[in-house]
C-alpha positions as CSV (number, residue, x, y, z in Angstrom):
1,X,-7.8,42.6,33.6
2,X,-10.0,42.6,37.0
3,X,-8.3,43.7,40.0
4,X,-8.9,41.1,42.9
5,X,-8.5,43.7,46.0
6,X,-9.4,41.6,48.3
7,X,-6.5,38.9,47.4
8,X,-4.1,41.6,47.1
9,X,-5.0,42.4,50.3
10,X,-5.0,38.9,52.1
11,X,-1.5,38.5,50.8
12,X,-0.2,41.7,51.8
13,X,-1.4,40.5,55.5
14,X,-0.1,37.2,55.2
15,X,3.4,38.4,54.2
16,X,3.2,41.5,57.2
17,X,2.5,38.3,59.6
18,X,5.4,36.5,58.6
19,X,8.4,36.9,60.5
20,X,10.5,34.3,58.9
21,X,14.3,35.3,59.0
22,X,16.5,34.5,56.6
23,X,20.0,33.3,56.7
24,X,21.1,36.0,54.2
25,X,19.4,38.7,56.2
26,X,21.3,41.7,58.2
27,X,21.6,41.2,62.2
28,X,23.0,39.7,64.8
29,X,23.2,36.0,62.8
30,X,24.8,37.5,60.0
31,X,27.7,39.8,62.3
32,X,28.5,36.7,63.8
33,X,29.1,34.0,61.0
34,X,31.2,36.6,59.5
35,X,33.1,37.1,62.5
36,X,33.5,33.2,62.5
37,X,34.6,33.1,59.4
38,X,36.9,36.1,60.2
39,X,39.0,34.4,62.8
40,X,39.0,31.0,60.4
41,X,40.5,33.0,57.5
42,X,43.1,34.7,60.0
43,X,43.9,31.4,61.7
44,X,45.0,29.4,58.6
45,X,48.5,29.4,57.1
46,X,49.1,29.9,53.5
47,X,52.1,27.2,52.2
């Protein structure tokens, strides 16, 4: 099978341009939905 360098190489510069985040990503976002849904959980009363 050929090796097509130069498409490896176009995609691996497409995806280093990218800076797309993602909900399920570490950071800020994510420390702060959980700490959301921290204070929900210890807000609610169990029957």
């Amino acid at each position: 099978m050929k090796t097509n360098t130069r498409f490896i190489k176009s995609i691996t510069e497409t995806a280093a341009k990218s800076d797309t985040v993602m909900p399920w990503a570490r950071g800020t976002r994510r420390a702060a939905f959980i700490a959301k849904r921290k204070s929900l959980s210890e807000t609610r009363k169990s029957a």
